[in-house]
C-alpha positions, 0 to 999 in steps of 0.5 A, a space after each residue: 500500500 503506497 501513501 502519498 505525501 506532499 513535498 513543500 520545498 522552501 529556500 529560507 528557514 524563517 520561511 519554513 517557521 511560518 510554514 510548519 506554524 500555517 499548517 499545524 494551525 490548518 490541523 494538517 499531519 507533518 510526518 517531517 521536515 528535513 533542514 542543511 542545519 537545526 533550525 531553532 524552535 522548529 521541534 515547539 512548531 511542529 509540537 514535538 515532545 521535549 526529548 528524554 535523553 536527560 533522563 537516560 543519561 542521568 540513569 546512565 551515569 548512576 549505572 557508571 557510578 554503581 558500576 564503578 564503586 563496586 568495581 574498587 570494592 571488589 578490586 581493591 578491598 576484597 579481592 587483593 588487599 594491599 597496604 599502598 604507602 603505610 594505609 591498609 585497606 581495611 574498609 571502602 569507607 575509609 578509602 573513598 576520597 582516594 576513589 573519587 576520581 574513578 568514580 567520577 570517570 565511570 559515570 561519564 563514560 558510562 553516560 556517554 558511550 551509552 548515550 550515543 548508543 540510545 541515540 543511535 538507536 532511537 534515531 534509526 541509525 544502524 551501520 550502512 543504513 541507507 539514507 532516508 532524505 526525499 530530496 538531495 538539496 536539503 542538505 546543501 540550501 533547502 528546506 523540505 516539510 513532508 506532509 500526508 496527504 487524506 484526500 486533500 490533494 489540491 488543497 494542499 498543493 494550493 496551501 503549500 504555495 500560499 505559504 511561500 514554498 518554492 517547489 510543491 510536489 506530491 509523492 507516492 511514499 512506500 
């Protein structure tokens, strides 16, 4: 079954803005934009939901912490003991201070190798993925806004090149 959308090609940024804020408020689904660059509070625009990565990423760091202060109490008070310039290790507690540093080190590798891991994955982008841009030109100068089309066709062709775009073309989406 092939759905098809329209493709509204702009060449300006604030353009695109005043476009994405025409058609949410016109009630019309944008299943998404592709911009050369990040265009700033285009995500609110569009109504997208703040991201959670935040999230992830202050639980990634307690995993690396957790991680880490097990890791010292195995290695350096359980496992071999040893008595490092006159200081006995008899307790984690009373070399703590000492595995700060470790401990700082693990939370942020932990929270940055696993974040960009839970990027990867939440974006879709797996080793030798083909690209999925509809439009060459949106990663040199152009804007592109995808749009479901529900019967509408017309409509929207006429919608779009109110809005200032450039280029209207409707698409057959596998």
């Amino acid at each position: 079954m092939s759905n098809k959308v329209i493709h509204a090609i702009y060449n300006d940024d604030d353009i695109l803005m005043d476009a994405v804020k025409k058609t949410r408020a016109a009630h019309h689904h944008i299943e998404e934009v592709f911009t050369p660059f990040p265009v700033h509070g285009l995500d609110k625009a569009m109504g997208l939901a703040p991201t959670r990565l935040a999230i992830c990423a202050f639980i990634y760091g307690l995993c690396g912490l957790s991680f880490g202060t097990w890791m010292m109490n195995y290695i350096m008070i359980t496992d071999w003991p040893q008595d490092i310039g006159g200081k006995p290790s008899f307790s984690y507690i009373e070399n703590m201070p000492a595995f700060v540093p470790i401990m700082f080190e693990e939370t942020v590798f932990f929270a940055a190798h696993l974040m960009v891991i839970t990027f990867y994955m939440r974006s879709r982008l797996w080793p030798f993925k083909e690209a999925e841009n509809p439009d060459v030109r949106t990663t040199d100068d152009h804007f592109l806004m995808e749009v479901a089309v529900n019967n509408n066709e017309k409509e929207l062709v006429s919608f779009f090149e109110k809005t200032g775009a450039v280029e209207v073309k409707v698409i057959d989406k596998h």
